[in-house]
MARBA-700036 format. One record per residue (C-alpha): residue in three letters; x, z, y. Coordinates in steps of 0.5 Angstrom, whole numbers, plus 500, padded with zeros to 3 digits. Example, Ala and Ser with C-alpha at 12.3 -4.5 7.8 and 13.67 -1.06 7.14 Angstrom:
<vonus>
ala525516491;ser527514498;
</vonus>
This chain:
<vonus>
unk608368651;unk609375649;unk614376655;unk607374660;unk602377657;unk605384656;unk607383665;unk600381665;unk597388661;unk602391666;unk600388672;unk593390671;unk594397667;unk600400671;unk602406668;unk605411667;unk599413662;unk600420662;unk595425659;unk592426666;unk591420667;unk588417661;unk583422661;unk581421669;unk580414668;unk576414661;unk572420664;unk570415670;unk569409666;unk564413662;unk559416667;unk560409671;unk558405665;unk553410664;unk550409671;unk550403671;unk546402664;unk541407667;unk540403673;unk538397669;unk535400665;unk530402670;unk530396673;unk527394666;unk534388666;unk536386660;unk543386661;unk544393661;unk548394655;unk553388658;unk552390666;unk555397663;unk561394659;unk563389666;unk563396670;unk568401665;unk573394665;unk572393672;unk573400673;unk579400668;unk582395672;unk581397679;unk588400680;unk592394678;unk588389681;unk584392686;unk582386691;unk580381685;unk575388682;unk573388689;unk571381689;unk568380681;unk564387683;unk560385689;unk559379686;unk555381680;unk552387685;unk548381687;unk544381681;unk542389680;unk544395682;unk547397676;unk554397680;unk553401686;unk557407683;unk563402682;unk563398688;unk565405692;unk570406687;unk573399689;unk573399696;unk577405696;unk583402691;unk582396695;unk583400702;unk588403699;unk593399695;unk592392698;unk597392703;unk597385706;unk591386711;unk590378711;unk589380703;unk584385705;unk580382709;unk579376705;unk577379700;unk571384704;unk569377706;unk569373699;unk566379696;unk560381701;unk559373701;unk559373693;unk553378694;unk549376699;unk548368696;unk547371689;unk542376691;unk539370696;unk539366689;unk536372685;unk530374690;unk529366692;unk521365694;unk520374693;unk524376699;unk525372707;unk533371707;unk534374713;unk531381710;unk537379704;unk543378708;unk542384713;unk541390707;unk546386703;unk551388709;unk548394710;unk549397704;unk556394704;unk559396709;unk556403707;unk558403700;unk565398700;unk568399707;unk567405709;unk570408703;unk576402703;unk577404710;unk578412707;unk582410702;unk587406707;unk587412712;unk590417706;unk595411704;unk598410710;unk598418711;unk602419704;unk606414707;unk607416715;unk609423712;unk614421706;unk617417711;unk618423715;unk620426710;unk626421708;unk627421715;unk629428716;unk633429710;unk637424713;unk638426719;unk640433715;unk645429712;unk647426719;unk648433722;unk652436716;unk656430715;unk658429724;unk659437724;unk665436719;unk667430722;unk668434729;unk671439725;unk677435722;unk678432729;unk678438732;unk684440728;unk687434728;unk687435737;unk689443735;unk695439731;unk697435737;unk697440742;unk701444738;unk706438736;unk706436744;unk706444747;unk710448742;unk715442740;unk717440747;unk718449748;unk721450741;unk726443743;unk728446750;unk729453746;unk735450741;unk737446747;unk739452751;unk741456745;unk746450743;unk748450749;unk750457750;unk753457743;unk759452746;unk759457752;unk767460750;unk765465756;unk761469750;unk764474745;unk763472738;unk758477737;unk754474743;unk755467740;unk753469733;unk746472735;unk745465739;unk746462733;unk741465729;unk737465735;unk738458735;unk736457727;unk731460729;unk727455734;unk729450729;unk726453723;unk720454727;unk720447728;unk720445721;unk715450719;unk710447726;unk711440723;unk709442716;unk703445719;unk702439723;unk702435717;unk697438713;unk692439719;unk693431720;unk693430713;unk687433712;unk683430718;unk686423714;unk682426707;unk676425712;unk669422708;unk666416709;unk660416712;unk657418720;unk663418724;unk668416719;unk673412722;unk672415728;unk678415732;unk682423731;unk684427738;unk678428741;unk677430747;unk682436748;unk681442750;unk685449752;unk687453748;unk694451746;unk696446751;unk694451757;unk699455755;unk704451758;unk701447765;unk696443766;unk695437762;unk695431768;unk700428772;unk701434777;unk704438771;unk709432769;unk713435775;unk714443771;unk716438766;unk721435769;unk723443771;unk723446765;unk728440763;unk733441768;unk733448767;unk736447761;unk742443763;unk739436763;unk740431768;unk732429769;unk731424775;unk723423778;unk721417781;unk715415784;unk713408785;unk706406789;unk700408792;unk697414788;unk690413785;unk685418782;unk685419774;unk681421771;unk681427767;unk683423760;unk688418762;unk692424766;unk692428760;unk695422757;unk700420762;unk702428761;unk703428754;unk707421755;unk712425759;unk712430755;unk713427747;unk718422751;unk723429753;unk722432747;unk725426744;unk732426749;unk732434748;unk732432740;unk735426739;unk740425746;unk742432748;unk746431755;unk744425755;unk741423763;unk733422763;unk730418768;unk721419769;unk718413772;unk710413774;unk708407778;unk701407781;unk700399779;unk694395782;unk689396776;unk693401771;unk699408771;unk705406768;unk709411765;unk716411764;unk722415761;unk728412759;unk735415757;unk741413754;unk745413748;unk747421747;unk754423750;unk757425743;unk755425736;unk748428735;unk750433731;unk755436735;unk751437741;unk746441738;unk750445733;unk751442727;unk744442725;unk740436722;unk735433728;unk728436726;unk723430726;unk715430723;unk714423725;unk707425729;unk709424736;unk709417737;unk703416732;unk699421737;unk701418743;unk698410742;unk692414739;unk690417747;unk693411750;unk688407745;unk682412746;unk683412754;unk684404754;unk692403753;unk698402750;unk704405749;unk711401747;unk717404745;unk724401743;unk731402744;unk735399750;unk740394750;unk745400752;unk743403746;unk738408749;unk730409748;unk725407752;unk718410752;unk713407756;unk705408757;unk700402760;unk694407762;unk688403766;unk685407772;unk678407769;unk680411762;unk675409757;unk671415757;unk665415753;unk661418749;unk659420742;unk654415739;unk648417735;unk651413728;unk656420729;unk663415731;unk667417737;unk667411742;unk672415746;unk675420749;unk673426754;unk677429759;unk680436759;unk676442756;unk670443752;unk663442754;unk657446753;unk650447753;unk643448751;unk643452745;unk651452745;unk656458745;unk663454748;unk661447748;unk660448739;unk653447736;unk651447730;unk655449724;unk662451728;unk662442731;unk663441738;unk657439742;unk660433744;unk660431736;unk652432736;unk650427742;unk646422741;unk643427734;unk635429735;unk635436734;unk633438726;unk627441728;unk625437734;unk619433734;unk619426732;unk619420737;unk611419738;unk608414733;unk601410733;unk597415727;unk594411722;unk588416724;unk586411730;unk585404727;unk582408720;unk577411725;unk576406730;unk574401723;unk569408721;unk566408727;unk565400728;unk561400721;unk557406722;unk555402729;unk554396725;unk549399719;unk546403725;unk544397729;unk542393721;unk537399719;unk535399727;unk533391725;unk531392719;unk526398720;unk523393726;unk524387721;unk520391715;unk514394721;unk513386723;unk513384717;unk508388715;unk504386721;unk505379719;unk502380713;unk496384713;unk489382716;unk484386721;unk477388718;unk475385724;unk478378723;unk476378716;unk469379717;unk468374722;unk471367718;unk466364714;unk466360709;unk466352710;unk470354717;unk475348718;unk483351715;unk486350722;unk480354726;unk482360720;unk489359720;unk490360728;unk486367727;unk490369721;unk497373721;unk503369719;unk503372712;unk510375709;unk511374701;unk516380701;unk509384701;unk504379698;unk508375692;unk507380687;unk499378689;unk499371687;unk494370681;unk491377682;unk483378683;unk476374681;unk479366679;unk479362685;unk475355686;unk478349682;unk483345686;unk484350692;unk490353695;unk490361696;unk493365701;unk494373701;unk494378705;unk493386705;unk487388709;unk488395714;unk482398710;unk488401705;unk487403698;unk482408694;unk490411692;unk497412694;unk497406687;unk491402690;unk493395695;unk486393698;unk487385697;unk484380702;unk485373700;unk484365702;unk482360699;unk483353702;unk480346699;unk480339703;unk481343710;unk476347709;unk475355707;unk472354700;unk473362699;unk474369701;unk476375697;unk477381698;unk479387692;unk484392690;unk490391686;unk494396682;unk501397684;
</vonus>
């Protein structure tokens, strides 16, 4: 039970209670209490005192339960004024703080209906319904929906702006996060390339400076300074592997976020790769050159009808051939090689094989350990997968090796997508653009690492203003209380004709008139300005039934009312009046 009633305080009495608010809202209940008590009390009602304290605990409550105060306030407005003030201060909560449009409505309508049956039920025999309904929807609409509508346009304000604020502090986090990423991937590309080219360079340099070493034509001196030479490339290789392990290692510390898990080896650029050839399919015969120049017996075959690459899967086919001679040169030196491309119906298959070494390992590169940092074979399965591949290796049944690439036509080149993960690779070379310098954008990334990324500071996609429905719902209503006080300065003028009797008309009945010759000559009369003068001038004859009427003759003063009275008794005129009443 203490558990419901502190959720229902809470509920009706959201905090947080700070000093500022406490003040603001007490200050607000006292001076609307107090309007409403000076309002009744004017109206000489005798529930001012009660009327104040419904309004400062409605006011209380407006923040908690904005709809329910909505409704309980118009309904006690149906019997005074005394909460004119408050209603405004709750269309305004209401319009701001009940989001279900449903909701909404609903209670508009059941809180004017409230007032509108209360103030008929109140002014029943005084005022014409009509005349009750439509200043009851005036005065509504003027003090209720228009400040509703208001409130609901800055709520959905504040809302659209902090909306778009999240949404470009996202967008910051996105961008800083997809830079990184393209950051790591370009060092992990960098560390390929450099894997690829210099390791297949270095691996050639030790195969001729072995070969020489073994050359009985030299002088000790001569020999000496080949075997340093040759310790010397193969120092280099360990070292370039060391680097390229940290550089992969790097890109493999990546965190999670936009971009994470995207595939490493992103589109390759120039730079190292170049400095050895090109890097498609017309490049593989300058591998087989530099191969053969360094002694190796190295067999090109090609098989089929050749077919355009693309950029991507030539690339790939170039790095197969080159990662699969370097691995002879290291691993079977003297050893034959044969290089197979054939161009099949729907794919490139690149080929290399080789036997076993003719001699121990060891003995054909000079006694020195076989350098190896495990990355060759990992890069090349991740530019076959990123172009739509596969890459086998695996030894032979004569106890050689065989490397062989599937490379579909039609290289799986896409681009990057805008969550920041990389669906595939590109060609050769960086592309640039608007705003970059070399194909990098913001933060030193590459600009195909910001695709799909609206600039930071771009305008936002164009979004339906709040503005328009509040406006749309503010103009409705002031055509609507234009269109009611158009009615009711027509309807008020009416009944003001309706109810007031021409000298003329007055002087020309006489009594003993039958009461159906009379009425047909006389207005049809209006209580709205006549009820207050029931019972007022000289007392009328016993048993008869009087009417009243104003006369146009007006009164003495501006508090005078010039009376004209019929008086009606077994359907004759018995008596006719006419005197001057104090307002």
């Amino acid at each position: 039970m203490a558990k419901a009633w502190s959720k229902a305080v809470r509920t009706a009495l959201p905090g947080p209670w700070r000093a500022g608010l406490v003040a603001r809202e007490a200050t607000g209940a006292l001076l609307l209490a107090a309007f409403a008590v000076l309002i009744e009390a004017v109206s000489r009602s005798g529930l001012a005192i009660v009327m104040g304290l419904a309004v400062a605990v409605l006011f209380l409550l407006r923040r908690g339960l904005p709809a329910t105060v909505l409704v309980l306030t118009a309904a006690v407005s149906g019997f005074g004024g005394g909460p004119l003030g408050l209603i405004i201060c709750a269309g305004w909560s209401a319009g701001a703080r009940v989001r279900r449009v449903g909701v909404l409505v609903g209670s508009f309508v059941a809180g004017w209906l409230l007032m509108t049956v209360l103030g008929v039920v109140k002014d029943a025999g005084q005022i014409p319904v009509k005349v009750v309904v439509g200043f009851s929807l005036a005065g509504y609409l003027l003090l209720a929906v228009l400040p509703a509508l208001w409130g609901r346009y800055r709520a959905q304000r504040r809302a659209l702006m902090d909306a778009l604020r999240e949404r470009n502090e996202q967008l910051l986090r996105e961008r800083a996060m997809v830079a990184h990423q393209a950051r790591l991937r370009e060092r992990h590309r960098i560390a390929q390339d450099m894997h690829d080219s210099l390791g297949h360079q270095l691996a050639l340099i030790s195969v001729h400076t072995g070969a020489l070493e073994v050359d009985r034509s030299l002088t000790d001196r001569q020999r000496e300074a080949v075997g340093v030479l040759r310790l010397a490339a193969v120092t280099a290789m360990r070292e370039l592997r060391e680097v390229v392990g940290v550089l992969h290692d790097e890109s493999a510390a990546a965190p999670s976020g936009p971009g994470a898990g995207a595939p490493v080896g992103g589109p390759p650029a120039g730079g190292v790769a170049g400095a050895v050839g090109t890097g498609g399919v017309d490049g593989i015969e300058g591998l087989v050159a530099s191969s053969r120049a360094a002694g190796t017996a190295v067999s090109l075959v090609r098989d089929g009808e050749r077919r355009a690459l693309t950029a991507s899967t030539g690339h790939a086919a170039y790095r197969t051939v080159q990662e699969a001679l370097t691995n002879a040169h290291k691993h079977a030196p003297g050893a034959p090689i044969t290089v197979a491309l054939r161009y099949e119906p729907d794919a490139l298959v690149v080929e290399v094989v080789h036997p076993a070494a003719p001699g121990p390992v060891g003995a054909r590169s000079g006694g020195t350990a076989v350098v190896s940092g495990g990355q060759g074979l990992t890069g090349l399965r991740e530019r076959a997968r990123l172009v739509g591949g596969m890459v086998h290796a695996g030894p032979t049944a004569e106890a050689g090796f065989r490397l062989a690439a599937v490379l579909p036509y039609e290289g799986a080149e896409r681009t990057m997508g805008a969550g920041g993960a990389l669906d595939g690779a590109r060609g050769d070379g960086a592309r640039g653009g608007p705003g970059t310098e070399g194909g990098h954008g913001a933060e030193g990334a590459p600009a195909w690492a910001l695709d799909g990324l609206p600039p930071v500071g771009a305008a936002p996609a164009k979004r339906r203003s709040p503005a328009i429905g509040c406006a749309v719902g503010g103009l409705a209503v002031l055509l609507t209380v234009v269109g009611l006080l158009v009615w009711g300065v027509i309807s008020f003028v009416r009944s003001a004709e309706d109810s007031t009797v021409k000298r003329a008309v007055y002087d020309g009945l006489q009594v003993g008139a039958p009461e159906e010759e009379v009425r047909r000559q006389l207005p049809p009369g209006s209580d709205f300005f006549t009820s207050n003068f029931r019972g007022t001038g000289p007392t009328p004859p016993v048993g008869s039934v009087c009417h009243y009427f104003l006369s146009d003759q007006g009164g003495g003063s501006w508090d005078d009312e010039t009376v004209a009275r019929f008086c009606f008794k077994d359907g004759v005129l018995v008596d006719k009046q006419q005197y001057r009443v104090k307002q």
